[in-house]
C-alpha positions, 0 to 999 in steps of 0.5 A: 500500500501506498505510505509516502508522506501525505497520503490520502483518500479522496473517496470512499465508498460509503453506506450512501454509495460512492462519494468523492471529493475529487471537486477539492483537488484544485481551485480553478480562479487561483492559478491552479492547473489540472491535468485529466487523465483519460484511459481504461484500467491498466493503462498505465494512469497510476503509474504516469503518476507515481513518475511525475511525484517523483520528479516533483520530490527530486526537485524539492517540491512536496506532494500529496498523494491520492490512493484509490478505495478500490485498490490502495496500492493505485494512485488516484490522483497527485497534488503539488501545492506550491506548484499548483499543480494536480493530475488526477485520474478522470475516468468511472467512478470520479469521473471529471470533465474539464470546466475550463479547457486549456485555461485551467485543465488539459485532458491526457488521454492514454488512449492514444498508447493502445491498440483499438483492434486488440481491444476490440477483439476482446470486446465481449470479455470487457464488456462482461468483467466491466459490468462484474465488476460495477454489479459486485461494487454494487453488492457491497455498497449494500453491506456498507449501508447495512453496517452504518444503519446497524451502528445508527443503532448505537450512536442513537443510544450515544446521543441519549446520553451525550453531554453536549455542554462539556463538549463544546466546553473541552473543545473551546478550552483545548483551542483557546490554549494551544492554538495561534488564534487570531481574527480571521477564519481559519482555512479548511480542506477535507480529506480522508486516512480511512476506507473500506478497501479490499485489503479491508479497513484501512487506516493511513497512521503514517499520514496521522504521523507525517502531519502531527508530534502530537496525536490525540486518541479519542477512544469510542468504540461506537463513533458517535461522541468522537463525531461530535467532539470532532465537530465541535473542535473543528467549528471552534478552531476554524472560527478563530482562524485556526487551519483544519483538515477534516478527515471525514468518515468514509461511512457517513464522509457527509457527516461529522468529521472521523478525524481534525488535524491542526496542521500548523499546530502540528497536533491532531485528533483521531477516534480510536476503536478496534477498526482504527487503534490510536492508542500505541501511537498517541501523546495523550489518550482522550476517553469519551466516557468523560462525556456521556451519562454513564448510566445510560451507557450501562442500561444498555450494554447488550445492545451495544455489544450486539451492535458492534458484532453485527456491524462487524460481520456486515463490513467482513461482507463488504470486504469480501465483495471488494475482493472480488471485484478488485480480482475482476478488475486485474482480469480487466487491466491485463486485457488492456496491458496487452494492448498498450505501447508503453515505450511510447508512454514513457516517451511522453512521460519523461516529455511532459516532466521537461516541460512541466519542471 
């Protein structure tokens, strides 16, 4: 899986389905270019930009990079912030179209490195792991949405004995003393270090890491009181200018915040359970039973216990259906690897980097 530096997720797929965030990756009215990458699975898109972040490195600049739900060890896209320069890939599920042409995006188009007449050959074999491939996202997403709905469970319980006061008190407190507030509102961007992959869970720790010396782990096992001190952390911080970066829950990624990262306060807070443990590398382990009538909480126990064990065994299902569509996928990649001139590929490669750099 891909671990270097700034790593990220910019989709998800969801109890809603898949969601993308791929509309943040670049302003279009702040000088940013954009480069749509255009072409089938296996044509070569990840590895265009894995060649390009490297070049940006060997020359100083730092880049973010964007790893797929679907296959983790693939780029999605790749960010260079002082360049103010994107690529990302443009094609199913986050598709991008072009708003500006030529003054703001260009489009590549890998296809012209293959060979139709080998592809057409193929067609039938495409057209049938193609649609596999979309049915069993599909099967999957449904065990999403059934384990979400099976966690609502607990976190409507969570919310019954929530003490919202002391949050929000916690929250303006932690800020007012360890933050450089000022008068301005504070910049935000939206990310995600979580997703449900076929390599099951996943949790990027190293980005937690890369960006914070200190990490605070918020122990909630059933989501709900981390959210909402995360919300309240990251509504406080942004409107007394501190910066934020709200890594959101692939889940419910339009809800509450997962996570808040402080970039320039190098400080972060991160819900820890048993699907993403903070504990081992936390400066400071934040208990969320400090804000919860724990009356409540212990009137139902089986409950929430139940909750977690049949969520549980809906993600295992997700999972399982994301395997085999990641093994469709690979069936889908070698037709179109078979077809594709990569010698010609790199030419363009090493071309566009002169140009660029």
């Amino acid at each position: 899986m891909i671990n270097e530096g700034a790593v990220f997720f910019l989709a998800a797929n969801s109890a809603q389905g898949f969601f993308s965030l791929f509309n943040e990756l670049y302003v279009p009215d702040d000088g940013w270019k954009a480069y749509i990458i255009k072409g089938g699975p296996g044509t070569g898109k990840s590895g265009l930009m894995r060649k390009l972040a490297k070049a940006a490195e060997d020359r100083g600049y730092a880049v973010e990079r964007i790893i797929c739900s679907s296959d983790p060890d693939s780029l999605d896209a790749i960010i260079i912030p002082e360049k103010k320069l994107c690529f990302a890939d443009g094609t199913a599920p986050h598709v991008m179209e072009a708003k500006y042409p030529g003054a703001v995006e260009e489009i590549i188009n890998l296809g012209q490195f293959w060979d139709s007449k080998k592809l057409e050959g193929n067609r039938e074999h495409i057209i049938t792991l193609t649609n596999c491939n979309k049915a069993l996202h599909s099967k999957s997403a449904k065990y999403v949405s059934a384990y979400y709905q099976t966690l609502s469970d607990s976190m409507k319980i969570n919310k019954s004995a929530i003490d919202n006061k002391k949050i929000e008190n916690f929250a303006s407190r932690f800020i007012a003393r360890n933050c450089q507030c000022s008068n301005r509102m504070g910049m935000q961007k939206n990310r995600l270090i979580n997703g449900i992959t076929p390599k099951g869970y996943v949790t990027l720790f190293d980005t937690a890491k890369h960006y914070c010396d200190r990490i605070y782990s918020v122990n909630d096992e059933d989501f709900y009181v981390s959210s909402v001190l995360m919300e309240a952390l990251r509504r406080c911080a942004v409107s007394n200018g501190v910066d934020v970066i709200s890594c959101l829950n692939p889940l419910s990624p339009q809800g509450n915040p997962l996570h808040i990262i402080l970039p320039k306060e190098r400080t972060g807070f991160f819900t820890s359970n048993s699907l993403q443990n903070f504990k081992s590398i936390a400066y400071k382990n934040i208990n969320t039973s400090r804000f919860v009538n724990k009356d409540i909480i212990s009137a139902h126990k089986q409950r929430l216990v139940f909750d977690r064990r049949v969520s549980s065994e809906m993600l295992s299902e997700a999972v399982k259906l994301l395997e085999k569509a990641k093994k469709v996928h690979d069936d889908l990649e070698a037709d179109y690897i078979k077809a594709m001139n990569f010698d010609e590929l790199n030419i363009f490669a090493d071309k566009l980097i002169e140009s660029l750099f």
